[in-house]
KOLFITOR-520759 format. One line per 8 residues: number of its first residue (from 1); their letters; for each residue x, y, z of C-alpha. Coordinates in steps of 0.05 Angstrom, whole numbers, plus 5000, padded with zeros to 4 digits. Layout:
NUM) a) X:Y:Z  ...
This chain:
1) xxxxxxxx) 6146:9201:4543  6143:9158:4603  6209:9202:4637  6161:9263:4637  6105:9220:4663  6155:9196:4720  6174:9264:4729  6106:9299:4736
9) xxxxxxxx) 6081:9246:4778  6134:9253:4823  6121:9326:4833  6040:9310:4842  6059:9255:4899  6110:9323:4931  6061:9375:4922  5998:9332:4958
17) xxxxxxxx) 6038:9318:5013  6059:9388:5016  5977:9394:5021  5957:9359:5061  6008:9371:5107  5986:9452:5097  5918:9440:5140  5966:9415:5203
25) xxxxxxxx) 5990:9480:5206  5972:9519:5257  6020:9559:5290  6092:9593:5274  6127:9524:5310  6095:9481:5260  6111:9526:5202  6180:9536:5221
33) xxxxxxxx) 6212:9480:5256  6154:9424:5249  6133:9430:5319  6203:9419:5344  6181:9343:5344  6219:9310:5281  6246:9238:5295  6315:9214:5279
41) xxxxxxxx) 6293:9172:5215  6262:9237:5183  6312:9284:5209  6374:9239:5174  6325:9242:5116  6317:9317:5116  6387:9338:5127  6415:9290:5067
49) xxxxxxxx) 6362:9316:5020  6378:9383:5038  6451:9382:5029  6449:9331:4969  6421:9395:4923  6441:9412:4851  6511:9430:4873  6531:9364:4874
57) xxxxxxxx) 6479:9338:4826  6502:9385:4777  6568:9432:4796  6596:9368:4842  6583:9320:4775  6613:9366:4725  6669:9378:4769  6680:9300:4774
65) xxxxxxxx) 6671:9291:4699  6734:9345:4687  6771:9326:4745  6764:9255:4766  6766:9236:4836  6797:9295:4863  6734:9331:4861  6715:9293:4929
73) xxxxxxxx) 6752:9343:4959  6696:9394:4945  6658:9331:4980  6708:9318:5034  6693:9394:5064  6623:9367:5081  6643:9305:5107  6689:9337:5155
81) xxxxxxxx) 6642:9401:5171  6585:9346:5202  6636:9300:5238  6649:9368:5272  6576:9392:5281  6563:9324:5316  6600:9355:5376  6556:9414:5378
89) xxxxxxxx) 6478:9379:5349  6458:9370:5425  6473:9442:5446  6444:9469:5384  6380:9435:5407  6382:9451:5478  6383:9530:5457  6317:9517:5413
97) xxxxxxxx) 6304:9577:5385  6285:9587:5304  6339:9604:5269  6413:9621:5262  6411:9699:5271  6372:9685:5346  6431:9650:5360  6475:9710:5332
105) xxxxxxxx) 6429:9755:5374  6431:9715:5443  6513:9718:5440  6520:9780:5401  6464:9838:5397  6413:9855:5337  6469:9879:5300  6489:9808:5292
113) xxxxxxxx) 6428:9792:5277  6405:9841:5218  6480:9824:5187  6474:9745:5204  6398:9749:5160  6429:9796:5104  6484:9738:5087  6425:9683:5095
121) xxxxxxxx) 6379:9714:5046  6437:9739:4990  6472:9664:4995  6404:9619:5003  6366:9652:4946  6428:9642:4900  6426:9569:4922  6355:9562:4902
129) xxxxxxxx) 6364:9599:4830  6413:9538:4820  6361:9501:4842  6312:9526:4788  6365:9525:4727  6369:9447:4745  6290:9445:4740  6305:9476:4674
137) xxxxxxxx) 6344:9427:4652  6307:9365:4668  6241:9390:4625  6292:9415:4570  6316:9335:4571  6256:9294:4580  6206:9334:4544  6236:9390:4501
145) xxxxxxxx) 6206:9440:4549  6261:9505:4521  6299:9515:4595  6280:9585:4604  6209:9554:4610  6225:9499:4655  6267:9543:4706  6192:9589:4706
153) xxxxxxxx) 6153:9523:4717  6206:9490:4773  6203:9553:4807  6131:9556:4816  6129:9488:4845  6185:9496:4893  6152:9564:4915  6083:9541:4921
161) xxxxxxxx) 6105:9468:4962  6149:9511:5005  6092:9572:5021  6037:9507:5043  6063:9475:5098  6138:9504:5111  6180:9457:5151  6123:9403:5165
169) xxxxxxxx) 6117:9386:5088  6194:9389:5076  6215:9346:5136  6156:9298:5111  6176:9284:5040  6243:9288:5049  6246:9216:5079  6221:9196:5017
177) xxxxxxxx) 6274:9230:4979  6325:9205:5018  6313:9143:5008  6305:9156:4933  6367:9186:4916  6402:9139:4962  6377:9085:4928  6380:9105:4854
185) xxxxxxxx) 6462:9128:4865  6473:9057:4903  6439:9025:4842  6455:9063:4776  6537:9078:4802  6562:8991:4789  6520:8982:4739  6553:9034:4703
193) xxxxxxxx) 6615:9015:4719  6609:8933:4698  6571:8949:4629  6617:9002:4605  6677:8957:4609  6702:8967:4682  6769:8995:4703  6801:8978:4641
201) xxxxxxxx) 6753:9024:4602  6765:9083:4648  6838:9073:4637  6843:9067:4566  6780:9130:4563  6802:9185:4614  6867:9226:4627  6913:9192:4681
209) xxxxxxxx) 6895:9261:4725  6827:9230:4740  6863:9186:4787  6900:9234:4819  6893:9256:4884  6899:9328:4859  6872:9308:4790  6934:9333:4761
217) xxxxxxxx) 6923:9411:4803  6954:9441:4863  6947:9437:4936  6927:9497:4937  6865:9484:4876  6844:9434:4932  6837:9478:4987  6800:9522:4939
225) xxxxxxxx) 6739:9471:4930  6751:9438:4998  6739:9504:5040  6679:9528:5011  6643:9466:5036  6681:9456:5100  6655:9526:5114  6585:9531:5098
233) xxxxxxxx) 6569:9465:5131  6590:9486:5193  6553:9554:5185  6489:9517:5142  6421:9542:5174  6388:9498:5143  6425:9447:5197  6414:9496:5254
241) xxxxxxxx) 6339:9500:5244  6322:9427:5225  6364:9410:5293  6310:9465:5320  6267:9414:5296  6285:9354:5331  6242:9324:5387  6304:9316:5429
249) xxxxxxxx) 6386:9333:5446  6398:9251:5429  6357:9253:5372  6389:9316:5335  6471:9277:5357  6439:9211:5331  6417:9239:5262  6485:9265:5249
257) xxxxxxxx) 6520:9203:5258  6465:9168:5202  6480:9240:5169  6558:9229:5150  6558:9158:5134  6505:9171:5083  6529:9236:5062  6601:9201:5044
265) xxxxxxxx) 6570:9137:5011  6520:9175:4970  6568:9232:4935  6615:9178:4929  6568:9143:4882  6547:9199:4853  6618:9224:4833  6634:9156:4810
273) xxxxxxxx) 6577:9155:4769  6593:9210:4739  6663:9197:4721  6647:9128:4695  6586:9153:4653  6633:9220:4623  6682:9162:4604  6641:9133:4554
281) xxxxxxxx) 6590:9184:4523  6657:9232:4521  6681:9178:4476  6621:9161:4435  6613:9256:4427  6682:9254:4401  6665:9207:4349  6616:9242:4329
289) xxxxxxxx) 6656:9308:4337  6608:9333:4391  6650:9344:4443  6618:9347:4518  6639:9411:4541  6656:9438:4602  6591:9471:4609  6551:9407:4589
297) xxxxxxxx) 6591:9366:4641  6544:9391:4689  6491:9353:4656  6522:9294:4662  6476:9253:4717  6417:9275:4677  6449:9262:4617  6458:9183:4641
305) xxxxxxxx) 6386:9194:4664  6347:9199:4609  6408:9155:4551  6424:9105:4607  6411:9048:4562  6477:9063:4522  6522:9053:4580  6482:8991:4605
313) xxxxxxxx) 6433:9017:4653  6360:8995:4649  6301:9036:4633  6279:9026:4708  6347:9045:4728  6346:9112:4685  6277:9125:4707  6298:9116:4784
321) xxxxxxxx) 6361:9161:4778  6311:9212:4747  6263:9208:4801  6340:9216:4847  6343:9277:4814  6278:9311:4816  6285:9300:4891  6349:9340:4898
329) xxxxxxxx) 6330:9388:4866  6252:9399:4894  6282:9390:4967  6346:9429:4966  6310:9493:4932  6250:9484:4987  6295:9474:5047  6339:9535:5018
337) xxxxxxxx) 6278:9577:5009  6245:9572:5069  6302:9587:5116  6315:9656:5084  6241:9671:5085  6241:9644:5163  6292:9699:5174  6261:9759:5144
345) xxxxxxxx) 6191:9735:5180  6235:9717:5261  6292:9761:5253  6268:9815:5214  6190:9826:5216  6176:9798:5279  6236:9820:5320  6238:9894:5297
353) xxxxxxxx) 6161:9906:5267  6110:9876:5298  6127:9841:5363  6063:9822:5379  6037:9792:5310  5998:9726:5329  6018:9658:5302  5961:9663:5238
361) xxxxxxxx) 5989:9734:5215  6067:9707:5220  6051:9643:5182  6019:9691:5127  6082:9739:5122  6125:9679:5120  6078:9649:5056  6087:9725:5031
369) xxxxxxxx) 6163:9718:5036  6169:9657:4995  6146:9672:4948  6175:9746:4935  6255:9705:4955  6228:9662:4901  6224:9718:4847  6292:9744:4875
377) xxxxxxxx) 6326:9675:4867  6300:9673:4791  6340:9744:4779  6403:9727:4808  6409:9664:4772  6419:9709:4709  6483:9730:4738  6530:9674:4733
385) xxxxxxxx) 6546:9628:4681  6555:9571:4715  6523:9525:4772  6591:9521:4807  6603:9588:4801  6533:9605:4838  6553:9554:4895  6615:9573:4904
393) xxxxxxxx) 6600:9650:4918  6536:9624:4960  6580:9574:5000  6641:9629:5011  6579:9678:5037  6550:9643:5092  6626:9604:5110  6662:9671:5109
401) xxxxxxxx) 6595:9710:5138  6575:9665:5187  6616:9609:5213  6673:9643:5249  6623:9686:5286  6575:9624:5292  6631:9570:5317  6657:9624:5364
409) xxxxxxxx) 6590:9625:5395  6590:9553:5424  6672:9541:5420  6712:9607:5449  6683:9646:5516  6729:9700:5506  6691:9724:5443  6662:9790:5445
417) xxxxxxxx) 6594:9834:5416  6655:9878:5379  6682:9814:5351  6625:9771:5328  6594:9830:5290  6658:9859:5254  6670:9785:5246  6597:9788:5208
425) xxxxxxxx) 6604:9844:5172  6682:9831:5142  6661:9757:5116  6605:9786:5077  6641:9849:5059  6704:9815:5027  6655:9764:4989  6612:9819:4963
433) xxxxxxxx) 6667:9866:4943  6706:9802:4899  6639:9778:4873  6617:9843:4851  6680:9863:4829  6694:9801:4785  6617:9813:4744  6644:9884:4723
441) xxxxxxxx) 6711:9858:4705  6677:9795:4669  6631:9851:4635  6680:9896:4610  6748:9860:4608  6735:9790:4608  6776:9778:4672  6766:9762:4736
449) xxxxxxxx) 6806:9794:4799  6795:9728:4844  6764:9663:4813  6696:9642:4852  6733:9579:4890  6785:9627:4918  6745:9676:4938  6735:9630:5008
457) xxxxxxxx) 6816:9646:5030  6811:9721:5033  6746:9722:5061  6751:9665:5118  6820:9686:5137  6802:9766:5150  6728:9745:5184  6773:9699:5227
465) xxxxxxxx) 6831:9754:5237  6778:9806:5253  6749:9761:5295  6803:9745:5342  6840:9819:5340  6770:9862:5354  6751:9811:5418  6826:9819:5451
473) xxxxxxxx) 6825:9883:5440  6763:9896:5474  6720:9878:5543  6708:9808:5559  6628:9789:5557  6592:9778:5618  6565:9711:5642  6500:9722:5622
481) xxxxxxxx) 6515:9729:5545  6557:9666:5543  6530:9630:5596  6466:9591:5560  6530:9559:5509  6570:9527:5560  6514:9500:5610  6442:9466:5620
489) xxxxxxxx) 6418:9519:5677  6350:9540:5636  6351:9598:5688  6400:9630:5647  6343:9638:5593  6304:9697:5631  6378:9736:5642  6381:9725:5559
497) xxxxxxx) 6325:9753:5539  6327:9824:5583  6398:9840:5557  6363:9821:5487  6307:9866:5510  6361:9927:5526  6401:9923:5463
């Protein structure tokens, strides 16, 4: 009983944040990017919480518990996506618009834009069905609560914190959360390890492939779950608005330094946690000829959670890692909602509707939006079978979508309008066509014509070759589309906005 009481009242202590945070909101600035005034400590808080979501809690854990230690290359793509982003926080921050599509706009045209919010809303909703599913099975484990039921009840929490108070409730709890699941991985990972028996015990328990590099797969399996990642982070809007956010260029490069190093530590821990707690409750199922499938692998955190006293871990300890992952979970699906529903209300509504909508009537259609993304995360959760499957397809979306056009932006002058949307347009195309293809195949054959992790190769490797053939082959840009990029002149801004105006 007292794991449900340290679950609900961690949700109470979210949601009256959320608020009281609600009657500080007062115009579309504080709603969407918290006034553009976030410190460094709370940024590095937000953007851990936000990336630490139930893909690695769950699909990152499970993949550990088959694997071993390869699975850090699904990791490793982060890791190397924000030592990368770090080059281009500041300038992302100079720009300070709202989200990614204005940037799509401002170097492409609206075209770029309308694609650009299309990928955000298909990809982010799927990441925040995953999101629910995980709520689901936290109730299902600490109170009995049948899943179906406790993906309802997580989704009408995460919908109703997110429609209050937008970014200034997220960005606000989220230092909390950080610190939380830092914390609890730090704490719960040794102890695991030194009461189960130590590296002899994982030796004599798990397959030698655990310790391989490629956990007994190919290079090519590694690229598969490394890619995925590696794209998405650098295309994440999540990142891109919360560095909207920031009060300042330095503090938006500082955060991502803080960003990495606790980004590598923490999934470290939690994929070593993982491993070592699979090694011995993999043992005791077998003995009692309840094997831990594949499928239940992905409960494995939870699993150590809520039984942590049979591999050595304290009630406190259990309780803490619980509390770790009810944070996660509450502020990955809130992040991941309110970006898409930021896009539909900037990009969408307020860019093609009603131009002149004052700040109360946007902050309304944004609360509107929430919640309806909400209900459309909840239905395409019913189409996958698997948490890794959902972030796979999300994460090949937005880094096949997005990131070549996106990168190109800030990195290659020679980019054209032609090439940024066709760029747009392929990614998403190529990742639709596979995904869709491979649920009709699944439904009526039992195949698949491209497995979820592989779906990234074809997809990146045509946005990218579309991208670079289509802007050769046609007219260099003008100054005064790439200009505002590559320089600090704020004159440029005015010049931006008229050829915005025209298109």
């Amino acid at each position: 009983m007292i794991f449900l009481w340290v679950v609900l009242g961690y949700l109470v202590l979210l949601m009256g944040i959320s608020i009281y945070k609600s009657f500080m909101v007062k115009s579309q600035d504080d709603f969407m990017v918290a006034g553009r005034s976030v410190s460094t400590p709370r940024l590095v808080g937000t953007l851990l919480c936000t990336w630490m979501g139930s893909g690695s809690l769950l699909a990152g854990a499970g993949l550990a518990a088959n694997v071993g230690f390869s699975e850090l290359w699904m990791a490793a793509g982060a890791w190397i996506g924000i030592i990368i982003v770090f080059f281009l926080a500041g300038r992302v921050r100079r720009i300070a618009e709202y989200t990614v599509p204005d940037i799509l706009e401002l170097r492409y045209n609206k075209y770029a834009r309308i694609l650009g919010t299309i990928v955000i809303v298909i990809a982010y909703t799927t990441i925040v069905g995953y999101q629910f599913r995980a709520g689901g099975f936290v109730l299902d484990l600490v109170a009995g609560i049948p899943e179906w039921q406790g993906v309802l009840l997580t989704a009408g929490f995460i919908i109703t914190f997110t429609a209050f108070a937008g970014m200034m409730s997220i960005v606000s709890v989220d230092i909390i959360n950080g610190a939380v699941i830092t914390v609890a991985m730090l704490v719960a990972a040794p102890l695991v390890f030194f009461n189960i028996g130590g590296s002899e015990h994982l030796t004599a328990t798990l397959d030698p492939s655990h310790f391989q590099i490629f956990g007994g797969n190919s290079f090519f399996w590694a690229m598969g779950i490394f890619l995925p990642t590696f794209f998405l982070l650098l295309g994440e809007s999540n990142m891109y608005q919360k560095f909207f956010s920031a009060k300042n260029e330095k503090s938006a490069k500082n955060a991502v330094l803080y960003w990495v190093s606790g980004t590598i530590v923490v999934e470290t821990a939690l994929a070593s946690l993982a491993i070592f707690a699979f090694s011995h409750f993999n043992l005791l199922d077998k003995a009692n000829e309840m094997f831990l499938s594949s499928e239940n692998a992905e409960r494995i955190i939870l699993h150590t959670a809520r039984y942590g006293t049979e591999v050595g871990l304290p009630i406190w300890g259990g309780l803490l890692l619980l509390a770790a992952s009810v944070a996660i979970i509450t502020s990955t699906g809130n992040s991941f909602l309110l970006t898409p529903s930021t896009n539909l209300t900037r990009d969408i509504y307020q860019r093609f509707i009603n131009r002149s909508a004052d700040p109360k009537k946007i902050v309304i259609f944004q609360r509107v939006m929430v919640v309806l993304l909400g209900f459309l995360a909840y239905l395409l959760l019913t189409q996958f079978q698997t948490i890794l499957a959902m972030a796979l397809t999300a994460y090949t979306m937005v880094g096949a979508g997005l990131t070549p056009a996106l990168l190109a932006a800030f990195l290659w002058k020679r980019v054209t309008v032609e090439g940024g949307v066709a760029s747009i347009a392929t990614g998403m195309g190529v990742t639709l066509f596979i995904t869709v293809t491979n649920s009709i195949l699944m439904h009526y054959q039992g195949v698949q014509l491209l497995n979820e992790q592989y779906i990234i190769l074809p997809a990146a490797s045509l946005s990218i070759l579309v991208l670079i053939l289509v802007s050769l082959a046609t007219k260099p840009d003008g100054k005064e589309k790439w200009g505002r990029f590559y320089t600090k002149d704020a004159s440029l801004a005015k010049a931006i906005e008229e050829v915005k105006q025209e298109d």
